[in-house]
SEZA-928707 format. One record per residue (C-alpha): x, y, z; residue in three letters; residue number from 1. Coordinates in nm, 4 decimals. Layout:
BEGIN
{{X, Y, Z}, Ala, NUM}
...
END
This chain:
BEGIN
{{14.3078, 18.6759, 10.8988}, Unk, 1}
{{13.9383, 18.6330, 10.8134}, Unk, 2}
{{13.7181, 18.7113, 11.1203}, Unk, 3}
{{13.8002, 18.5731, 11.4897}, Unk, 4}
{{13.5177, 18.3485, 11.6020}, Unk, 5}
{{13.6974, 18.2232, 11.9036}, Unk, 6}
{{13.9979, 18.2738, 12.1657}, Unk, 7}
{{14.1035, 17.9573, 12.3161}, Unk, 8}
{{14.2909, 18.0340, 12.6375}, Unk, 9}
{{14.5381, 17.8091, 12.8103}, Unk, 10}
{{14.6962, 17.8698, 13.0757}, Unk, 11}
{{14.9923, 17.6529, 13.2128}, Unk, 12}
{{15.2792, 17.5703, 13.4430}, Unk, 13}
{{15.5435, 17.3081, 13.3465}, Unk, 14}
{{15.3587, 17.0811, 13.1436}, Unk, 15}
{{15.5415, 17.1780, 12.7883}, Unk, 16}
{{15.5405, 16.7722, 12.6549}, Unk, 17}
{{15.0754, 16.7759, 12.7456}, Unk, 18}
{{15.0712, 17.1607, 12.6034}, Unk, 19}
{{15.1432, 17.0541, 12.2537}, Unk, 20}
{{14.9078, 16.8116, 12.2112}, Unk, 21}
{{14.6274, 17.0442, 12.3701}, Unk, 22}
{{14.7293, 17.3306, 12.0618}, Unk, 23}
{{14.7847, 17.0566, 11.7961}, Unk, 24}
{{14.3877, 16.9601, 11.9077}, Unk, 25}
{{14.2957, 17.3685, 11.8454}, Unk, 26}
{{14.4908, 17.4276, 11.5734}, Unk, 27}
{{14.3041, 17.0493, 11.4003}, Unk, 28}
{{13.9335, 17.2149, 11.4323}, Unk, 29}
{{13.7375, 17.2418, 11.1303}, Unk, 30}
{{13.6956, 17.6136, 11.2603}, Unk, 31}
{{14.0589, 17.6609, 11.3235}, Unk, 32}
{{14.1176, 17.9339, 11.0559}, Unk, 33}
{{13.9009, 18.1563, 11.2625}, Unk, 34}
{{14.0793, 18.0857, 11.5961}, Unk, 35}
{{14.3337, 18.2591, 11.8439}, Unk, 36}
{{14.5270, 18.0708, 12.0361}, Unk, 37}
{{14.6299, 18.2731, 12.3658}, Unk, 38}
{{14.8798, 18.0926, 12.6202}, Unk, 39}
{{14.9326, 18.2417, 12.9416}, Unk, 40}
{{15.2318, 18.0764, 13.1233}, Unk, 41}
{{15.2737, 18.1078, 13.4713}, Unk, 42}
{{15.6432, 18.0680, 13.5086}, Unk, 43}
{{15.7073, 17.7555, 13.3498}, Unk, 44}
{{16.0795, 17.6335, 13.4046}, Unk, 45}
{{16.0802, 17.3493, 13.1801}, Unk, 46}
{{16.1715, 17.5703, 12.8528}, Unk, 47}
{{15.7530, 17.5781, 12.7810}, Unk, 48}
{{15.8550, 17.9536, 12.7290}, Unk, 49}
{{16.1322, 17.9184, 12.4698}, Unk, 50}
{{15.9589, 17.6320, 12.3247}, Unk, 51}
{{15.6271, 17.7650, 12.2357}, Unk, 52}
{{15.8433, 18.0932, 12.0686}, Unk, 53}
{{15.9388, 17.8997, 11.7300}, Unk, 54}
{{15.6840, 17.6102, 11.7562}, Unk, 55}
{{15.3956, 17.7976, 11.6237}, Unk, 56}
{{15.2883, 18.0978, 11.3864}, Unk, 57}
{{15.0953, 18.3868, 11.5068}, Unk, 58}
{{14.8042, 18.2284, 11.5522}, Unk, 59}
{{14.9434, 18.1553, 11.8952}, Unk, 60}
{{14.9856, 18.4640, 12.1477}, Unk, 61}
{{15.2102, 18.3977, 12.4089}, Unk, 62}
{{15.2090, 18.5699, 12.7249}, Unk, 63}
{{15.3525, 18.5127, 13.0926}, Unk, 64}
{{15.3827, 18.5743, 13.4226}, Unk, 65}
{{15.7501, 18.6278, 13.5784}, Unk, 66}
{{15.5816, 18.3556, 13.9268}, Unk, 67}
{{15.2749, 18.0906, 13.9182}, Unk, 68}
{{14.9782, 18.3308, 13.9927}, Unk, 69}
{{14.7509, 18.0337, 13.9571}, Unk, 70}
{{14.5116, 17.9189, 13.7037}, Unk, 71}
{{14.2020, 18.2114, 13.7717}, Unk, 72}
{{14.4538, 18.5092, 13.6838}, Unk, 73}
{{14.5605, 18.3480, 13.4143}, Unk, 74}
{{14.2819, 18.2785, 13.2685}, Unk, 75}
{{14.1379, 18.6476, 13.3517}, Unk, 76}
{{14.4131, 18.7829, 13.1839}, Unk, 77}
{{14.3490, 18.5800, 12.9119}, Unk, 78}
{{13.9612, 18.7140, 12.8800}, Unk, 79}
{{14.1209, 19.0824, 12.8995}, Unk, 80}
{{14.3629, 19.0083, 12.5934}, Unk, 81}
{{14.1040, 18.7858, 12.4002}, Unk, 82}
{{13.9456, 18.9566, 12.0544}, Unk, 83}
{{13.6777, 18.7114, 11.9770}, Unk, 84}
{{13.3164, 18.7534, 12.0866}, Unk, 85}
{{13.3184, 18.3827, 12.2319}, Unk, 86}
{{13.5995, 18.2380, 12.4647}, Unk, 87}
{{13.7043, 17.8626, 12.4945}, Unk, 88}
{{13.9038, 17.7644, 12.7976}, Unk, 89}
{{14.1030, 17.4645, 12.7410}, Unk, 90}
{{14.3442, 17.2645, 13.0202}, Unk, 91}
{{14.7105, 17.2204, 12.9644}, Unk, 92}
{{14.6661, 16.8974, 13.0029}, Unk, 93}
{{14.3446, 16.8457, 12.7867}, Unk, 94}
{{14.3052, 16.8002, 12.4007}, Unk, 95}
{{13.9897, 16.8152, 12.2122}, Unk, 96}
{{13.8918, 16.4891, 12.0642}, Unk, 97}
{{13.6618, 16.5741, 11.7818}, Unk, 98}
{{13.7394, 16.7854, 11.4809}, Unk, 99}
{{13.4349, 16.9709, 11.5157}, Unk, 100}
{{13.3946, 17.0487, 11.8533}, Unk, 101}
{{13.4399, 17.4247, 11.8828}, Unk, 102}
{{13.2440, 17.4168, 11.5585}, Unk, 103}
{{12.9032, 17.2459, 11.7485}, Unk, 104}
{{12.9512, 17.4600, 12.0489}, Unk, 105}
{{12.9709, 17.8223, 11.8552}, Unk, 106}
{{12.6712, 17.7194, 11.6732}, Unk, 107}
{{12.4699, 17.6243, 11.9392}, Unk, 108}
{{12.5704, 17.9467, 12.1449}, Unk, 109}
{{12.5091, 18.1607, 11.8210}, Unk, 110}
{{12.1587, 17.9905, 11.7738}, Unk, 111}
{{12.0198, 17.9163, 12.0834}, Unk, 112}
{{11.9985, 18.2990, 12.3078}, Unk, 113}
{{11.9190, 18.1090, 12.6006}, Unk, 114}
{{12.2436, 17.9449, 12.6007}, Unk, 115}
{{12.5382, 18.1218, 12.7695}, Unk, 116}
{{12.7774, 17.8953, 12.7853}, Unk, 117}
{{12.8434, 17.4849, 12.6705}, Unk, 118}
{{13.1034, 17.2259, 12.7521}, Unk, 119}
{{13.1336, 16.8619, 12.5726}, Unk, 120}
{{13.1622, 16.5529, 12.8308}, Unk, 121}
{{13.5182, 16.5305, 12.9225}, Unk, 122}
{{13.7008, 16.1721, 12.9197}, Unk, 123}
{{13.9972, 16.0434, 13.0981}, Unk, 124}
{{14.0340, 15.7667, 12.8216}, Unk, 125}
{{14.0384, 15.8227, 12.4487}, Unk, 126}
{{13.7918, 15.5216, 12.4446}, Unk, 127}
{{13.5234, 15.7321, 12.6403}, Unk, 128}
{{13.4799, 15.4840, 12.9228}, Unk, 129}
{{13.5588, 15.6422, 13.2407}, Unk, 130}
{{13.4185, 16.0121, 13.2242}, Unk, 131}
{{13.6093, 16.2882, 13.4178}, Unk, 132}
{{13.2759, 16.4909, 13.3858}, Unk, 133}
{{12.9586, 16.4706, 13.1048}, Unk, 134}
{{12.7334, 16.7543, 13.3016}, Unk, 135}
{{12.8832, 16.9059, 13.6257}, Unk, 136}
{{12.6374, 16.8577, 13.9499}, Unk, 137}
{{12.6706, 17.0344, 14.3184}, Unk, 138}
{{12.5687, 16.8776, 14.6147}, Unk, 139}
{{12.3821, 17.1476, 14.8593}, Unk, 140}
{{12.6557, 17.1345, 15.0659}, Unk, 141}
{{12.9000, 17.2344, 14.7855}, Unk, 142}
{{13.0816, 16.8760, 14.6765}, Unk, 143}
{{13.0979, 16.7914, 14.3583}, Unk, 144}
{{12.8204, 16.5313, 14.2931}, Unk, 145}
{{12.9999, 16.2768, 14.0874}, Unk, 146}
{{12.7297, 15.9914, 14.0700}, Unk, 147}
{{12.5014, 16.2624, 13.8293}, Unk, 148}
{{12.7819, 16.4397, 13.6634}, Unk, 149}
{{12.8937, 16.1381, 13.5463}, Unk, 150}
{{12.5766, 16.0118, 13.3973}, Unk, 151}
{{12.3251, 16.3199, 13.3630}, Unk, 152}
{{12.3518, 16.6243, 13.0832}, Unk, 153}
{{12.0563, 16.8093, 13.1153}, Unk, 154}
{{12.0865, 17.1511, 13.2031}, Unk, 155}
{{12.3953, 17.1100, 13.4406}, Unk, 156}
{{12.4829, 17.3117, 13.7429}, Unk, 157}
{{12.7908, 17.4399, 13.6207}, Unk, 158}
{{13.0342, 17.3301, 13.3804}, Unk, 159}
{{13.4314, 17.2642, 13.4133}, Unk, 160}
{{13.7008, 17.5235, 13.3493}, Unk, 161}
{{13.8831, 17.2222, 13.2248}, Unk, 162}
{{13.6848, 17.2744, 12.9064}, Unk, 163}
{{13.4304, 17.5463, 12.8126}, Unk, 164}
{{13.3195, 17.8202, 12.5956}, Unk, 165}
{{13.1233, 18.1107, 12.7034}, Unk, 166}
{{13.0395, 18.4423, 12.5651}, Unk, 167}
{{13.2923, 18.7149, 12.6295}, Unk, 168}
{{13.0197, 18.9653, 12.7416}, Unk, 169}
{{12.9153, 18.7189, 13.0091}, Unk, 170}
{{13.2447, 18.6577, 13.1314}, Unk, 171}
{{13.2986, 19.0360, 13.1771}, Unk, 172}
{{12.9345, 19.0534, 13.3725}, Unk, 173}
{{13.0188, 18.7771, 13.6150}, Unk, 174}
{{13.3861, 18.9627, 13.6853}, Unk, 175}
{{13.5845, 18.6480, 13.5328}, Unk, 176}
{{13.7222, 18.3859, 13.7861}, Unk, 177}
{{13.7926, 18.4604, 14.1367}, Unk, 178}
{{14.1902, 18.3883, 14.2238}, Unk, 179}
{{14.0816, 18.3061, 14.5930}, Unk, 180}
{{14.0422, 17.9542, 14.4667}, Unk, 181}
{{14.3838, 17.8926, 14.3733}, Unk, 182}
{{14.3236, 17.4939, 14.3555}, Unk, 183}
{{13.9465, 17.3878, 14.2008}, Unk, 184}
{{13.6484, 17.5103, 14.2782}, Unk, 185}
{{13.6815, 17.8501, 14.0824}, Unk, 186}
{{13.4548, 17.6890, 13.7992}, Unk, 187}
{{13.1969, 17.6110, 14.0644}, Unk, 188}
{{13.1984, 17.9481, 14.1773}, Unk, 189}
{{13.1807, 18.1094, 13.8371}, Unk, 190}
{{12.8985, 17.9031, 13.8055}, Unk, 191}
{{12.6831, 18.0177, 14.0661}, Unk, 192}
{{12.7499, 18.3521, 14.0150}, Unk, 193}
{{12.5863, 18.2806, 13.6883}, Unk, 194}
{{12.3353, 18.0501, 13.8283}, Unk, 195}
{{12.2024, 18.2736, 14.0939}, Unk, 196}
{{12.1872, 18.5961, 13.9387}, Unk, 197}
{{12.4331, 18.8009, 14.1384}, Unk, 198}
{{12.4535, 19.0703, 13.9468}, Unk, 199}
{{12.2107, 19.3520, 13.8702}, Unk, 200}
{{12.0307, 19.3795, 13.5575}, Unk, 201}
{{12.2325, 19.0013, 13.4484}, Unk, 202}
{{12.0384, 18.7802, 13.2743}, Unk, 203}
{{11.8251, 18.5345, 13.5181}, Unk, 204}
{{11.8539, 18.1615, 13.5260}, Unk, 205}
{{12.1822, 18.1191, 13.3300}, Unk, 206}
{{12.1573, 17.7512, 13.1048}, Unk, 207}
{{12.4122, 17.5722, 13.0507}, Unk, 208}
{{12.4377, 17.2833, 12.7801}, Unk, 209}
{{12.6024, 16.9810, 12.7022}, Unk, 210}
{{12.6869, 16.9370, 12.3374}, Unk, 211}
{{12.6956, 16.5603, 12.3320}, Unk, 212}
{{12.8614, 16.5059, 11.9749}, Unk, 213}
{{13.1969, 16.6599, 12.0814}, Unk, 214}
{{13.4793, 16.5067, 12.3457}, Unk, 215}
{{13.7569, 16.6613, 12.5284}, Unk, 216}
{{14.0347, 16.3910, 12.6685}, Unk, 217}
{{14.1636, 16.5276, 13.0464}, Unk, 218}
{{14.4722, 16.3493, 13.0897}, Unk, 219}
{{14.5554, 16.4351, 13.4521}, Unk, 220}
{{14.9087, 16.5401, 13.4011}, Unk, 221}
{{15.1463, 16.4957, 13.7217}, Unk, 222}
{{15.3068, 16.7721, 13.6290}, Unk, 223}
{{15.1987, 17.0904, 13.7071}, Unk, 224}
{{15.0136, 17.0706, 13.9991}, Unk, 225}
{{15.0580, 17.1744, 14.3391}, Unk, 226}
{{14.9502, 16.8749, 14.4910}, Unk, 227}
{{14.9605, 16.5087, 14.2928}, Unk, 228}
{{14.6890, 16.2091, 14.2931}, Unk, 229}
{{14.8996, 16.0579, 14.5881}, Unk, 230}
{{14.8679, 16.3058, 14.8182}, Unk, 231}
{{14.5305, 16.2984, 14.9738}, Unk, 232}
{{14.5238, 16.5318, 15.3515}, Unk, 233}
{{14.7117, 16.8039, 15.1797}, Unk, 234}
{{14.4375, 16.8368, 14.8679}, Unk, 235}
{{14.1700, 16.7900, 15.1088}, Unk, 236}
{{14.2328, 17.0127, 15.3437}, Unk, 237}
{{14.3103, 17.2560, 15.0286}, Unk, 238}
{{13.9159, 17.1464, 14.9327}, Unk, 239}
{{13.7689, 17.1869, 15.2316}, Unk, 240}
{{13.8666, 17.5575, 15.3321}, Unk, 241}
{{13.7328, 17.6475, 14.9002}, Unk, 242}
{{13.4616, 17.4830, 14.9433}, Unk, 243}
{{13.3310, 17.6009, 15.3241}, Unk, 244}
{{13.4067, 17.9887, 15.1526}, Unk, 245}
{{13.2213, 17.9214, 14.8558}, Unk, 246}
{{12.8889, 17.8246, 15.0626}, Unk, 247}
{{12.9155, 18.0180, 15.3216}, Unk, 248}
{{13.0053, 18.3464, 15.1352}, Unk, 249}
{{12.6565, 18.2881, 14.9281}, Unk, 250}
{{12.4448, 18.1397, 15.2182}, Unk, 251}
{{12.5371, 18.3164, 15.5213}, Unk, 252}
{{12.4958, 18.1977, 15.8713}, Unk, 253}
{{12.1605, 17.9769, 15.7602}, Unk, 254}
{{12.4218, 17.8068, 15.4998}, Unk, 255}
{{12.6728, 17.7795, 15.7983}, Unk, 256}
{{12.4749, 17.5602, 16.0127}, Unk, 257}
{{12.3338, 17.3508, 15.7496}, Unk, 258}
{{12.7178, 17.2897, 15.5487}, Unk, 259}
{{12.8070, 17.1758, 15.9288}, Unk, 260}
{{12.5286, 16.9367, 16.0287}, Unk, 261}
{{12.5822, 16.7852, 15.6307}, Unk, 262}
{{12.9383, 16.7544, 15.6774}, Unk, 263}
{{12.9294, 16.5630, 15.9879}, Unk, 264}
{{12.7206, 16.3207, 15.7915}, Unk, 265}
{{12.8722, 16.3165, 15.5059}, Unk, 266}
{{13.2291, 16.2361, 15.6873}, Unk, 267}
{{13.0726, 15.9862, 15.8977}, Unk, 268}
{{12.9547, 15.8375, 15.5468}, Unk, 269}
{{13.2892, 15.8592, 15.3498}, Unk, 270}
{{13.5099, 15.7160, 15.6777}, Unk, 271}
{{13.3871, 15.3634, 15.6062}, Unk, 272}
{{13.6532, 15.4485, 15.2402}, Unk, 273}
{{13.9542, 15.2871, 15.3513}, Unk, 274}
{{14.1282, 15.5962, 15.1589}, Unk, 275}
{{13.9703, 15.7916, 15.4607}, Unk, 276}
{{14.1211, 15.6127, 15.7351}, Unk, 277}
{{14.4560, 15.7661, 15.7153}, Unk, 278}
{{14.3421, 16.1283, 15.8776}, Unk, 279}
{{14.4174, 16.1399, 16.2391}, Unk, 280}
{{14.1839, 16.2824, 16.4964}, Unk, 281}
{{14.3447, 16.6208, 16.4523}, Unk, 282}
{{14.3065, 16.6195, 16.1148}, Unk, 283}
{{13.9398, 16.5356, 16.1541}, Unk, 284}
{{13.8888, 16.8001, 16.4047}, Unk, 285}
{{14.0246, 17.0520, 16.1572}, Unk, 286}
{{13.7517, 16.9377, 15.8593}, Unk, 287}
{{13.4714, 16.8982, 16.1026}, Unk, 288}
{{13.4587, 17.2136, 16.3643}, Unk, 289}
{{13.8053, 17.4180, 16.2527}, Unk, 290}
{{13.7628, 17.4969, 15.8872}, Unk, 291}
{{13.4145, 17.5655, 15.9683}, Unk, 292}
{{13.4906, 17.8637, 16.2296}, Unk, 293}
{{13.7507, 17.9789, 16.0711}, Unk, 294}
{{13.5363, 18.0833, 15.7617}, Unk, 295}
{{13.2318, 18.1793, 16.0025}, Unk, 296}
{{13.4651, 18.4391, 16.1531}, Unk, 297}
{{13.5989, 18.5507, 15.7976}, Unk, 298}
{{13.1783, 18.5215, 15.6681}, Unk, 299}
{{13.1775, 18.9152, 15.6223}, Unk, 300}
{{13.5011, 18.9413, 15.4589}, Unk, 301}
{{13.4525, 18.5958, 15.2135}, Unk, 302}
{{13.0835, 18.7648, 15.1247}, Unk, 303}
{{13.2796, 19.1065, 15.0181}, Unk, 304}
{{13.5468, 18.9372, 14.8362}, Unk, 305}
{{13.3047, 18.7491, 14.6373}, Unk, 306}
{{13.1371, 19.0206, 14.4748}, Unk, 307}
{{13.4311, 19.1937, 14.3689}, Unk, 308}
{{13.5560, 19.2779, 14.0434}, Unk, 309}
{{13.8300, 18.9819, 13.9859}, Unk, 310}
{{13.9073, 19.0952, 13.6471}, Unk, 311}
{{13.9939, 19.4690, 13.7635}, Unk, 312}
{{14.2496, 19.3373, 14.0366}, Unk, 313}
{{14.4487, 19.0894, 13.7138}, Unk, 314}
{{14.7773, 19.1970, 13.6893}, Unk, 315}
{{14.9142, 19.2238, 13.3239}, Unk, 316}
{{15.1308, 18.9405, 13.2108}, Unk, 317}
{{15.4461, 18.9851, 12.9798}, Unk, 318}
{{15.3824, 19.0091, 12.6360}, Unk, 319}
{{15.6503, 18.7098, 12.4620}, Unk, 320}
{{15.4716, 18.7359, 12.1181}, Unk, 321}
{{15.1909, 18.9315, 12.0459}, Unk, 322}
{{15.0277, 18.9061, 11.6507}, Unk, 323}
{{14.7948, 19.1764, 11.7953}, Unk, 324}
{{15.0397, 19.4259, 11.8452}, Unk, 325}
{{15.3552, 19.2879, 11.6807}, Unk, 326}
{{15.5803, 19.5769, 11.8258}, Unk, 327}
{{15.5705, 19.4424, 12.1422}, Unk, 328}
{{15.8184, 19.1959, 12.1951}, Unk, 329}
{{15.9972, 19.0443, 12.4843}, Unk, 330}
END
């Protein structure tokens, strides 16, 4: 095989019938020659597994976990296994629109040293009409700031896990994803390591970009998820305790006090959303004044965890088929 230019990782859990259209998109690139395709399942029970065995040559490496360990270790394993200088991550449930989409974003990375990693806006419709995400935004409060991500590009402040490439050596500086966040959020917080410098000697003011001449279709699969559309307390409440650790485990106690006061406004905001009307006072207690002590007692702790290695502390998936080392077989 000529030389590697990219390892797409995928990671996935029981979505076999959305996982072949997402390789069929990889294996379509102009570039696709020069790609690996790594898939680590997380103990898939559809037949994904058995499937994927005789479905595709060795281009695809095929790894898994015996349990779902969530999308973060998966994807660190992934970065661990990967060959290629640059690393594309790629939802199960996503397929790349353009043929030369990895193409743009390898040349702009490879061009550009400023650049450390890029995305494409991200569609929920192949007739690019309702956006899913174009540049990714964060309130200061740490919510997702959909009224500029779906309509601004420049210079984002972060960019989605559901697709992205990166450089390999960055992903190793930042200590890959952190598998605290076992539902969302982990791309946010991947982000601001980047964004805010939090290592030594790592390069400051990390820029993201936007290559506007590619497209990635999100399809929102219902399966494979731990919680569907539908179900609204359960997600939020999921949210809510990711997103109070991720501000308060950067800000502190100053960060604390102003994610409260914020949230108090901003549920006071949202509540007039008929959507919002179904949380009982309980359950409103719990997002305003609960899941707000509960991480101010765990501050110390969160603020530890968060600068930890996350790749180190990756357990090793099972090697299914392996063209880099073709001895190992399952």
């Amino acid at each position: 095989m000529s030389e590697l230019l990219c390892s797409v990782i995928i990671v996935t859990w029981n979505r076999r019938k959305e996982l072949e259209l997402a390789i069929d998109s990889i294996l379509a690139q102009t570039i696709a020659a020069k790609l690996e395709v790594i898939v680590v399942d997380n103990g898939s029970t559809d037949g994904t597994v058995e499937w994927l065995q005789t479905a595709y040559d060795d281009r695809l490496r095929l790894f898994q976990f015996a349990e779902n360990r969530g999308a973060c270790h998966g994807r660190n394993a992934g970065i661990h296994l990967a060959r290629a200088k640059h690393i594309c991550f790629l939802d199960s449930d996503a397929l790349i629109l353009e043929l030369h989409t990895l193409e743009t974003c390898l040349k702009a990375l490879n061009t550009e040293p400023a650049i450390r990693a890029v995305a494409v806006p991200i569609w929920f419709d192949r007739a690019r009409t309702r956006p899913f995400c174009l540049g990714g935004y964060i309130t200061p409060h740490g919510y997702f700031f959909p009224h500029r991500s779906f309509t601004e590009t420049e210079d984002p402040d972060m960019i989605s896990s559901c697709f992205a490439v990166w450089e390999k050596g960055m992903l190793m500086e930042l200590r890959g994803f952190d598998p605290w966040f076992f539902w969302g959020i982990e791309d946010m917080d991947l982000a601001l390591r980047a964004r805010w410098n939090a290592l030594r000697g790592a390069p400051a003011g990390t820029q993201f970009r936007i290559m506007m001449d590619g497209a990635v279709l999100h399809e929102m699969s219902q399966g494979g998820r731990h919680f569907k559309p539908g179900d609204f307390l359960p997600s939020f409440h999921a949210f809510e305790r990711q997103r109070l650790r991720l501000v308060m485990g950067y800000g502190g106690l100053r960060e604390f006090f102003k994610v409260l006061i914020l949230s108090v406004l901003q549920r006071e905001q949202i509540a007039r959303d008929a959507w919002m009307k179904r949380m009982t006072r309980r359950e409103w207690f719990w997002a305003l004044l609960a899941y707000p002590a509960i991480r101010l007692f765990y501050l110390p702790i969160d603020a530890f965890k968060q600068r930890q290695n996350h790749l180190e502390s990756t357990p090793v998936p099972i090697t299914v088929r392996d063209s880099a080392n073709p001895s190992v077989r399952r």
